[in-house]
N, CA and C atoms as a LAMMPS dump frame, in Angstrom:
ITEM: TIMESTEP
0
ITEM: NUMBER OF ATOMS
177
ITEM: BOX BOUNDS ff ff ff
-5.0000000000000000e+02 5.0000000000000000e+02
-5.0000000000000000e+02 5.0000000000000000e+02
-5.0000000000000000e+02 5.0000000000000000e+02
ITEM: ATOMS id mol type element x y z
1 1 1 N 373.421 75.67 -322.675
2 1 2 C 373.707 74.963 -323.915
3 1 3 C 372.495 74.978 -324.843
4 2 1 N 371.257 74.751 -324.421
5 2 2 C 370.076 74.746 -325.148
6 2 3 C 369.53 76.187 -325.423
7 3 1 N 370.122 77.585 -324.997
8 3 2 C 370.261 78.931 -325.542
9 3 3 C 370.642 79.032 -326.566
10 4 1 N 371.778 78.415 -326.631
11 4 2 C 372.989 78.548 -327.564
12 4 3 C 372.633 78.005 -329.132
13 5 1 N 372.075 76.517 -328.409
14 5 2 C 371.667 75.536 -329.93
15 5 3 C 370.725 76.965 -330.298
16 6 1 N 369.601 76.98 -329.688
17 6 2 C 368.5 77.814 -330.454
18 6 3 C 369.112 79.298 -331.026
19 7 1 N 369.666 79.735 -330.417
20 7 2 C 370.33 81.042 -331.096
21 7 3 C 371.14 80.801 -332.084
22 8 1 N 371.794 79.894 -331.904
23 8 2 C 372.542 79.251 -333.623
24 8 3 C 371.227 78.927 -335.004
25 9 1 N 370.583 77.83 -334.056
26 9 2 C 369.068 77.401 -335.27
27 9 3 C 368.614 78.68 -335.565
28 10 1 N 368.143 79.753 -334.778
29 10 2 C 367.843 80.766 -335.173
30 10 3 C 368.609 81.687 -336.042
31 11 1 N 369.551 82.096 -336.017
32 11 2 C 370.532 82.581 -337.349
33 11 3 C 370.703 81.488 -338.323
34 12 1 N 370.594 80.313 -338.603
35 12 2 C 370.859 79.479 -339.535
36 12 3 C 369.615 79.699 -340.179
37 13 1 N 368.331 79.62 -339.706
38 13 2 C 367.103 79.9 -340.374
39 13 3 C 367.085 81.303 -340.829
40 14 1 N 367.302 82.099 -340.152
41 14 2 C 367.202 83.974 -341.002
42 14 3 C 368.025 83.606 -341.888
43 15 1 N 369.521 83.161 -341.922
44 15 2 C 369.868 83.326 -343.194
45 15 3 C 369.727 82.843 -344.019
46 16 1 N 368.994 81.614 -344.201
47 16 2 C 368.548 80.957 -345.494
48 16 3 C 367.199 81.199 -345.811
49 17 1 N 366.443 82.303 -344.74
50 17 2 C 365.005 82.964 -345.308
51 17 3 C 366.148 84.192 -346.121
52 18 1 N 366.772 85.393 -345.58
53 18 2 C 367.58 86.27 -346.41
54 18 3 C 368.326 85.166 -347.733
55 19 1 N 368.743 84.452 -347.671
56 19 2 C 369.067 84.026 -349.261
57 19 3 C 367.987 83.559 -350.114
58 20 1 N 367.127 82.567 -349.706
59 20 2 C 365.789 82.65 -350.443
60 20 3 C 364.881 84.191 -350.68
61 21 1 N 365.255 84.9 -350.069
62 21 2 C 364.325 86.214 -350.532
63 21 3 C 365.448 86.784 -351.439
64 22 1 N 366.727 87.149 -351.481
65 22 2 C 367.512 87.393 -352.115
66 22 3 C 367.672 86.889 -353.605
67 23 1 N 367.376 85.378 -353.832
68 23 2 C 367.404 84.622 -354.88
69 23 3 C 366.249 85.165 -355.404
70 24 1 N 364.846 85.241 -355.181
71 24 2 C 363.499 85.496 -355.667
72 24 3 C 363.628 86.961 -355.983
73 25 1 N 364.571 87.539 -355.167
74 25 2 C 364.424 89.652 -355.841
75 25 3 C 365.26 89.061 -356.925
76 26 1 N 366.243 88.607 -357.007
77 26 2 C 367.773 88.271 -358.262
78 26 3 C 366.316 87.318 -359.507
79 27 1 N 365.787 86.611 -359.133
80 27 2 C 364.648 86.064 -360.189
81 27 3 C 363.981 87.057 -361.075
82 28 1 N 363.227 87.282 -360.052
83 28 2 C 362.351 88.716 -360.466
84 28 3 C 363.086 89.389 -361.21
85 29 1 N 364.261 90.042 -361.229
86 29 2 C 364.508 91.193 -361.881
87 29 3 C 365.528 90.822 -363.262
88 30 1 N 365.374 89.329 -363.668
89 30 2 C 365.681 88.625 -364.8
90 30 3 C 364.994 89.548 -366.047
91 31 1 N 365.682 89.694 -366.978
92 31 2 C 364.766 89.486 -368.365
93 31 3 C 365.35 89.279 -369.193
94 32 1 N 364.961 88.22 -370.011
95 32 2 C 365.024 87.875 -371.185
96 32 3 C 364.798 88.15 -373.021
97 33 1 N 365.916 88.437 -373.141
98 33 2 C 365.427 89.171 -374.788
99 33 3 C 365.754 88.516 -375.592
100 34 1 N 364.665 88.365 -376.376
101 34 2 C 364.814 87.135 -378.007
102 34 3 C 365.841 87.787 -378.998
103 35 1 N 366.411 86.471 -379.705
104 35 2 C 366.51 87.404 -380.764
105 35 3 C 366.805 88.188 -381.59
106 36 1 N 365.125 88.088 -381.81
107 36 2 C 363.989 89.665 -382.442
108 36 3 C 363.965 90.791 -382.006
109 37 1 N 364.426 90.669 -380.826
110 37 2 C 364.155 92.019 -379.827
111 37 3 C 365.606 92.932 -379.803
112 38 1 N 365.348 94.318 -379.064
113 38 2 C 366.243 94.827 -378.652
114 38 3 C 366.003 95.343 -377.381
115 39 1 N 367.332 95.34 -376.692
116 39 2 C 367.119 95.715 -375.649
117 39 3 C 368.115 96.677 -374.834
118 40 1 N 367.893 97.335 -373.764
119 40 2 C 368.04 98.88 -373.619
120 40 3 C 368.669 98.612 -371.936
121 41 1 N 370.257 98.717 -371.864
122 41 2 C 370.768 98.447 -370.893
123 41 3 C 370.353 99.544 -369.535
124 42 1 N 370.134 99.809 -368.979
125 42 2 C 369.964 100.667 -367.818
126 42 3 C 370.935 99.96 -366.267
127 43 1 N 371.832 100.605 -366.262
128 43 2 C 372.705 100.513 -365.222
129 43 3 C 372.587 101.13 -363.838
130 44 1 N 372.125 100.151 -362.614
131 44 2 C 371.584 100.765 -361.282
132 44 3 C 372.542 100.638 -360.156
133 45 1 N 374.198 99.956 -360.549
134 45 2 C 375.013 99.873 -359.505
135 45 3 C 376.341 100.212 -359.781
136 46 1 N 377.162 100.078 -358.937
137 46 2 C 378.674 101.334 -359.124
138 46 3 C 378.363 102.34 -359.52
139 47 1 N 379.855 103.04 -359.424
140 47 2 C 379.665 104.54 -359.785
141 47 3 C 380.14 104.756 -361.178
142 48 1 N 381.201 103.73 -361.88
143 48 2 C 381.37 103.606 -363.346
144 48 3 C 380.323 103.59 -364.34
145 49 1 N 380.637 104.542 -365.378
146 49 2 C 379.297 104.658 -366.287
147 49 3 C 379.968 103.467 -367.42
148 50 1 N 378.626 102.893 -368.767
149 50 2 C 378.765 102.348 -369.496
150 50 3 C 379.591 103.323 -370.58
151 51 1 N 380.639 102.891 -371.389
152 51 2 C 380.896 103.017 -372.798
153 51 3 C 379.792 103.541 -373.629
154 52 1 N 379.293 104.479 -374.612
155 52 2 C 378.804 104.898 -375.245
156 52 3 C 378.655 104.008 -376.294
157 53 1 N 377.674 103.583 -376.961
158 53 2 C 377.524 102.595 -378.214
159 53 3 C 378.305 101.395 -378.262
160 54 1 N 379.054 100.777 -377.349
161 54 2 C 379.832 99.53 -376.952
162 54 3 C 378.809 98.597 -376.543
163 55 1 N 378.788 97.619 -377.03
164 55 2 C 377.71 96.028 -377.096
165 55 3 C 378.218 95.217 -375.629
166 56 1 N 377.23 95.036 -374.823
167 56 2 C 377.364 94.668 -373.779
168 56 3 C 377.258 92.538 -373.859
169 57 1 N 376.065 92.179 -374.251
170 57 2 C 375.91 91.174 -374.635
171 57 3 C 376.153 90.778 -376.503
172 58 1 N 377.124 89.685 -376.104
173 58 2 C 377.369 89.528 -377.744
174 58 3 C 377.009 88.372 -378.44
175 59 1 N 376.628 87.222 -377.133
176 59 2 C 376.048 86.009 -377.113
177 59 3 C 374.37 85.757 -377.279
């Protein structure tokens, strides 16, 4: 029984170290554009490409 607890505590802790490291890569790779600014979509997932000259953010 006291295997068991710890092998449970032990996956309950990896996965909330994997979601805290997960949240901090998803942080990190935030950016923010004023504005003033423009900014330049670059698409790194699926296999669907973007629309050609179609406005992604309109807010």
């Amino acid at each position: 029984m006291t295997a068991l607890i710890t092998v449970q505590g032990i996956a309950v802790w990896t996965g909330l170290i994997a979601a805290v490291l997960i949240g901090i890569y998803w942080l990190l790779g935030m950016v923010l554009i004023h504005e003033q600014q423009v900014g330049i979509v670059i698409k790194r997932f699926a296999s669907r490409s973007l629309p050609p000259g179609r406005l992604v953010a309109l807010d």
